[in-house]
N, C-alpha and C positions, 0 to 999 in steps of 0.2 A: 401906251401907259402900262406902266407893271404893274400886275396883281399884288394886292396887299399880304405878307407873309400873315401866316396865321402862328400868333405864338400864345404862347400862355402866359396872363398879364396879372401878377397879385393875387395867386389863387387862394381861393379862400379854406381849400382842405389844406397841412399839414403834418407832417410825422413827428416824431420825438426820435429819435435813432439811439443817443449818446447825449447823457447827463454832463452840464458842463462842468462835474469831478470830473467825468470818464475823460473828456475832450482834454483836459489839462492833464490827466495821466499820460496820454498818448501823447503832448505837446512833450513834457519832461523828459518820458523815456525818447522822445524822439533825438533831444537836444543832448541825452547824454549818450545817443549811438553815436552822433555827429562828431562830438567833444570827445571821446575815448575811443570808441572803436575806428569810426572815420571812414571817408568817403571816397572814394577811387576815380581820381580825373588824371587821364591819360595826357594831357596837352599841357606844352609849355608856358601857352600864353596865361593859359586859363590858372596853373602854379603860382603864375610870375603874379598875375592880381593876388589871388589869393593870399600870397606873403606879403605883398606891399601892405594890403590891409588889417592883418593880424592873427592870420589864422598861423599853423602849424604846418607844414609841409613834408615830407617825408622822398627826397629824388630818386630815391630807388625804385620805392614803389608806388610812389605817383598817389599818396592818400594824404587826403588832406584830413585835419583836424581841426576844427572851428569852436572855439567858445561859445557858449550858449547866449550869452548876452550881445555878442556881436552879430551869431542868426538872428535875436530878433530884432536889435537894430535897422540890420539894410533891408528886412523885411517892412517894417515898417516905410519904408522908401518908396514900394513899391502901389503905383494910384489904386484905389478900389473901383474908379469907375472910370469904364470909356468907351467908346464903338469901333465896330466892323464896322468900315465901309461899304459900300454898296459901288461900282460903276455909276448906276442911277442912284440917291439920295434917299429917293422914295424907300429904299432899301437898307437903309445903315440897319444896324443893330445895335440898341444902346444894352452894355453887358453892366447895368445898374443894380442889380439884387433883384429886380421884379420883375424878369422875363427871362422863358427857356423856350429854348429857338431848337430846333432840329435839323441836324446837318447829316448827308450821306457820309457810309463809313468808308475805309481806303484800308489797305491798298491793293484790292482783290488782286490773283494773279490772272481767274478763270471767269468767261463771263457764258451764262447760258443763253441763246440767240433766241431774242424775241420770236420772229417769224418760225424759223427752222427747229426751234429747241434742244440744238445740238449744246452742247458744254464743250468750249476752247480757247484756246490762252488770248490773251487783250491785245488789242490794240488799238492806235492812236483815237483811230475812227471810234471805237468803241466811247473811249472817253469822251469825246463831244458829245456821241448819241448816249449815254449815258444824262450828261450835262445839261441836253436839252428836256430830256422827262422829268427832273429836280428840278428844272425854269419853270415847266408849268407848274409843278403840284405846288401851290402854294403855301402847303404843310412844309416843304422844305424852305427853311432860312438862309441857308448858305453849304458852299460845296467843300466838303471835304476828298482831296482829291480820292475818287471812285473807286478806282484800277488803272494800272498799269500799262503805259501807251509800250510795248513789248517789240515792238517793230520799230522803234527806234532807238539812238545809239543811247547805251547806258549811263555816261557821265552828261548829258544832256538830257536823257528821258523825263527829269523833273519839270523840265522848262517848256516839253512840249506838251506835256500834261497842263500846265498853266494857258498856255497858248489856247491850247484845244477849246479850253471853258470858257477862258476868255472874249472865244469868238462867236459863244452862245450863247452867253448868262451874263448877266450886268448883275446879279448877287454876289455878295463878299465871297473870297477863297480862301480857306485854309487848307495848305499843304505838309503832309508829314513826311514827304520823300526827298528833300534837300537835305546830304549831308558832307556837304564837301562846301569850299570857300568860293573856288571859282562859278561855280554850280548858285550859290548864294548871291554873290554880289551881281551874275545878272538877272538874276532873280527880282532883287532890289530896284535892278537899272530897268526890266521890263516896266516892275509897279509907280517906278518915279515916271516912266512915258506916259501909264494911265493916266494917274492921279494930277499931273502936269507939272509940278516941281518937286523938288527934296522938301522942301516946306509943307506944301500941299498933302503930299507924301505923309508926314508925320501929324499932321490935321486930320487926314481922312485916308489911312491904312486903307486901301483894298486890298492887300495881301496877308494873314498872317500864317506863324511858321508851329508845327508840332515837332518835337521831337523826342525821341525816346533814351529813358535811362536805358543800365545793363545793370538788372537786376542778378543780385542781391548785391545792393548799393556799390555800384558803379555807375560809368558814364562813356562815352565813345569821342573819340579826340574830333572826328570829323563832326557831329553832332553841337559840341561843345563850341567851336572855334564858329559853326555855320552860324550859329545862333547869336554869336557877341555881334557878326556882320549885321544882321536882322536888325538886332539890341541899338545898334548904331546909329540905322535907319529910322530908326524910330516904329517900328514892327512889331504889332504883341507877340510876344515868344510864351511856349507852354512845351512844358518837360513833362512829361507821361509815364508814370510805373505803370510796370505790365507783372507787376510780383506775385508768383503764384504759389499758393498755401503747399507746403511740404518740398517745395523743388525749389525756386528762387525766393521763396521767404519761407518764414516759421509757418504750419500748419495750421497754429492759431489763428483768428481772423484779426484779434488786436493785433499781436505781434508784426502780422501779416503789414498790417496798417503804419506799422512804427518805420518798419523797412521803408515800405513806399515813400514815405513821408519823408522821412531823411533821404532820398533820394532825390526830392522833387524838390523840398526847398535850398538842398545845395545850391542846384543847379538857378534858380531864381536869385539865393543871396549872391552869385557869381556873377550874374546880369547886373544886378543895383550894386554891387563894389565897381563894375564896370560904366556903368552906365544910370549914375541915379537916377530914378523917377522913372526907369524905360517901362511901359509898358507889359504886364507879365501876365500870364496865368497857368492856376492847378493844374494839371492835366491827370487823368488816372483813367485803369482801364485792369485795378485789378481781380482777380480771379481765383479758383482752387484747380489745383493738376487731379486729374483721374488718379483716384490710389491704384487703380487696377491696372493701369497702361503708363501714367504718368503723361498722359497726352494734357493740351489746354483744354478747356469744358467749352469755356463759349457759353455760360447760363447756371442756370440754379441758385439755390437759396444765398450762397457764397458772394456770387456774384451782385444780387440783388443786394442784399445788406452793404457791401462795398458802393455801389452808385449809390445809398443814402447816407453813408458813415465819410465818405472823401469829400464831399459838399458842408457836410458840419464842419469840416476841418478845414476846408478852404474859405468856408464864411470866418472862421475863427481867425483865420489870419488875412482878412479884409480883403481878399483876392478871386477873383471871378475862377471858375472854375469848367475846362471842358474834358465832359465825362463820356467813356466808351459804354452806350446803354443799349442798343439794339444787335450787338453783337454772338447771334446767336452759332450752337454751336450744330444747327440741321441741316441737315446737308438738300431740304428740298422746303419750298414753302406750304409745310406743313403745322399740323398740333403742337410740336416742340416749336416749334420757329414763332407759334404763336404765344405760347403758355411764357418764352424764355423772351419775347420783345416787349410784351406785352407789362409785364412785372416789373423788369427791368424799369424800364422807361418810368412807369409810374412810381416807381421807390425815388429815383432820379427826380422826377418833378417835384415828389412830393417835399423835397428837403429847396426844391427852387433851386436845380443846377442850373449856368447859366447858357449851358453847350453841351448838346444829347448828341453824340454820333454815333452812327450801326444803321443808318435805312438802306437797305437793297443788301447786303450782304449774307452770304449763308456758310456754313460749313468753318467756324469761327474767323469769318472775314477774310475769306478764302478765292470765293464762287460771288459774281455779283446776279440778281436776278430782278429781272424789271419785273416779274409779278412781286417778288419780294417789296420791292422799293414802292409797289403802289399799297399792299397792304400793309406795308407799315406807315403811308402815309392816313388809313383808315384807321391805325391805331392810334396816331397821333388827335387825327379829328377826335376821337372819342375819350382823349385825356383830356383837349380842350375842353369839351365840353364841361365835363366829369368834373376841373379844377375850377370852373364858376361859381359850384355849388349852389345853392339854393337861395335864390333872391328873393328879402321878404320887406317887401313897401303897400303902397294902396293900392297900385295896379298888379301887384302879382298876386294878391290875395283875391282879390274877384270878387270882393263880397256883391258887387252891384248885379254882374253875371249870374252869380248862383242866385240873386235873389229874384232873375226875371227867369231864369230855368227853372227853378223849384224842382219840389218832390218830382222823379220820374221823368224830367224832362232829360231833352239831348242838347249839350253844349256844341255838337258840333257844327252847327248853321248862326249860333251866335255871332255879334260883330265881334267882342274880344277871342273869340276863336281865330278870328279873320285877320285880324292887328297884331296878333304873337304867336302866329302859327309859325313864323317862318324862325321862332326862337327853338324851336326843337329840334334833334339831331337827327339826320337824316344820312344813312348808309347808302355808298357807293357799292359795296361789293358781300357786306354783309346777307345774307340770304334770309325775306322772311315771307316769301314767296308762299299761298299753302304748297300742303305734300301733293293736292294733286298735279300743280303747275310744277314744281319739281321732278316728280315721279316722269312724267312726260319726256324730260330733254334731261335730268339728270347731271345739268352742267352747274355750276356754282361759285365763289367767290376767285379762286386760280385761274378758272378760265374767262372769269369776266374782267378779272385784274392783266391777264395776256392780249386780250382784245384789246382795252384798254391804252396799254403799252403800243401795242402795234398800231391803233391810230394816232397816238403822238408822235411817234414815231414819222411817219407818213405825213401827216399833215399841218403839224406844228412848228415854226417858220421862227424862234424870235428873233428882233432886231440885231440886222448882222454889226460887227465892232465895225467902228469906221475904218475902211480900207488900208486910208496910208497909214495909220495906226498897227494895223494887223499888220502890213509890210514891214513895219519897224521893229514889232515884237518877235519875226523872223530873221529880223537881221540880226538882231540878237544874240539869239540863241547858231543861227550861221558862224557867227564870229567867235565863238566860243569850241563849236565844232573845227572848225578850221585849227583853229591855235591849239588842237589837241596834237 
């Protein structure tokens, strides 16, 4: 029986981010980048809709131009609610406006080795074992594909990253490394063997697709055409700005905002002129460039403001939203890695996005680290907690407790001590140990989060995919290799 995800259900804290003037300023200028400046699709097919339905097209240089009333038309098209599936049921994830699920980030190149703690490039294996330490933590919801199976062949490496998880986790997948057709449609063909029909299939997605614009407002022919396949299937598909302040967008954080946004819902009105009703969601994961290097950051105030300001704007336009929030840019799981998952995540909640990914990655989603991946799932417990906030009825008030303790007494042998003790939060890896017991061993949250790792590792088993199934999703992926 699979452990219950733990998400965050209805919380009762909130932010304010953007006034809904500001939200309709950023709607407008977004609708008139779209309308006049225009948006950059490299693919014929994706043109050919785009004219049938009334945009603008441009054959030279591949920019589409869209009237503003017809983005929000086929946006309108698009459902505001629907689930991940699960393998197991017990497991769907309903992406309803009132829960945020936490998924590992992808697509590390470098994973640092539990046991050994060498850092070196991924592979297959590593994905599974990866896959299986996100099965237990129950903080994680679903797998965003981790890293990089690098020891297999490249125009199939997507499929055997799917495979890998497949054969270890019954939680939903989303991948963001399909970008090609053939690569897609057996993609598709592995998830209709799960799921057990194409019907079934579009009932209960076990698979959905990420994909990435090319900032500043563009898109990628292979990205674009993979995604109508997905769109097809009936697959929630999600487009991701990665726009970053002063290099791929304006330096401004609105502005910043306006880019992304015309990027992202191109790519969605593309899907519903194609395929109404399919399926869709936000995706965002933007950031500010280093003025001093021009590198990505990975973290800071930029980034934090952005996981709460892209959730306003994807509630705005009634669409489920999955947001890049633990994406930090430290290269070790340290103080940054804390201060930058830690904020993140919570600006993110605090607006109720509906899909948090960044657990286990370091070095801006670079490096994967299983100590990383168990403290962030300690950061997660402690936003659940935190987004309950303070329940006040007859039994949380105690008046009957405080009145048989009185003055000077100790509540902690009390019965209502005994009946709600176990409603408090209790740290795995948090230290609050005294200093003398510390002082003694000196060891603390990294190495108890590596121990950790390395007996899931060892001794955590879960239920294998059924055989002839996993032979099937081989063959698959065989047949695809062959015909290369």
């Amino acid at each position: 029986m699979a452990k219950p995800i733990k998400s965050i259900n209805n919380p009762k804290l909130s932010l304010n981010i953007l006034s809904q003037e500001e939200i309709l300023k950023i709607h407008n200028a977004t609708l008139q980048v779209i309308e006049t400046t225009g948006v950059r699709f490299p693919s014929q097919k994706a043109l050919e809709i785009f004219e049938a339905h009334g945009a603008t097209i441009d054959p030279q240089t591949s920019i589409v131009r869209i009237p503003g009333a017809l983005v929000e038309t086929y946006l309108k098209k698009a459902p505001p609610f629907y689930k991940l599936a699960g393998l197991d049921p017990s497991l769907d994830l309903p992406l309803d406006g009132n829960h945020s699920f936490l998924g590992t980030d992808g697509c590390g190149v470098e994973i640092i080795d539990a046991f050994s703690g060498e850092r070196r490039r991924t592979t297959k294996q590593d994905v599974a074992d990866v896959a299986r330490v996100a099965d237990y933590l129950d903080s994680i919801a679903f797998h965003w594909v981790p890293i990089s199976a690098q020891d297999c062949p490249p125009h199939t490496r997507s499929l055997h990253e799917l495979e890998a998880i497949w054969s270890v986790s019954q939680k939903h997948v989303q991948t963001e490394s399909i970008v090609s057709v053939p690569e897609m449609q057996a993609a598709v063909e592995m998830a209709t063997l799960l799921a057990g029909s194409k019907e079934q299939l579009r009932e209960r997605p076990v698979l959905s697709i990420m994909q990435c614009t090319l900032s500043p407002l563009g898109h990628d022919r292979g990205s674009l055409e993979a995604g109508l396949i997905a769109a097809a299937a009936g697959l929630p598909v999600g487009y991701m700005t990665m726009a970053s302040c002063a290099t791929t967008g304006p330096v401004t954080l609105a502005g910043n905002l306006v880019v992304g946004n015309a990027e992202v819902l191109t790519a969605l009105v593309l899907m519903q002129m194609a395929y109404p009703g399919c399926p869709v969601y936000y995706a965002a994961a933007q950031t500010a460039s280093d003025l001093r290097t021009g590198a990505y950051t990975g973290g800071g105030p930029e980034d934090f403001l952005f996981g709460a300001a892209t959730n306003v704007l994807a509630d705005f336009y009634n669409i489920p939203l999955s947001m890049g929030a633990f994406a930090t840019g430290a290269k070790e799981p340290d103080w940054q890695a804390a201060v930058d998952n830690s904020l993140s995540s919570f600006m993110a909640v605090s607006t109720l996005s509906d899909m948090l990914l960044g657990a286990g990655l370091l070095h801006g989603s670079r490096i994967f680290s299983f100590e990383q991946l168990l403290m962030d799932a300690e950061i997660w417990s402690i936003l659940l907690a935190t987004f309950k906030g303070i329940v006040v009825d007859e039994t949380t008030l105690a008046l009957e407790a405080i009145h048989e303790v009185g003055p000077g007494g100790n509540f902690l042998a009390h019965r209502h001590t005994r009946q709600h003790m176990r409603q408090r939060w209790f740290p795995t890896l948090m230290d609050r140990r005294p200093y003398e017991a510390w002082e003694a061993k000196r060891e603390g949250s990294r190495d108890w989060a590596r121990l950790k790792a390395q007996q899931i590792l060892s001794d955590y088993q879960p239920e294998p995919l059924d055989p002839t199934l996993h032979k099937e999703l081989l063959s698959i992926i065989n047949s695809l290799e062959r015909t290369d």
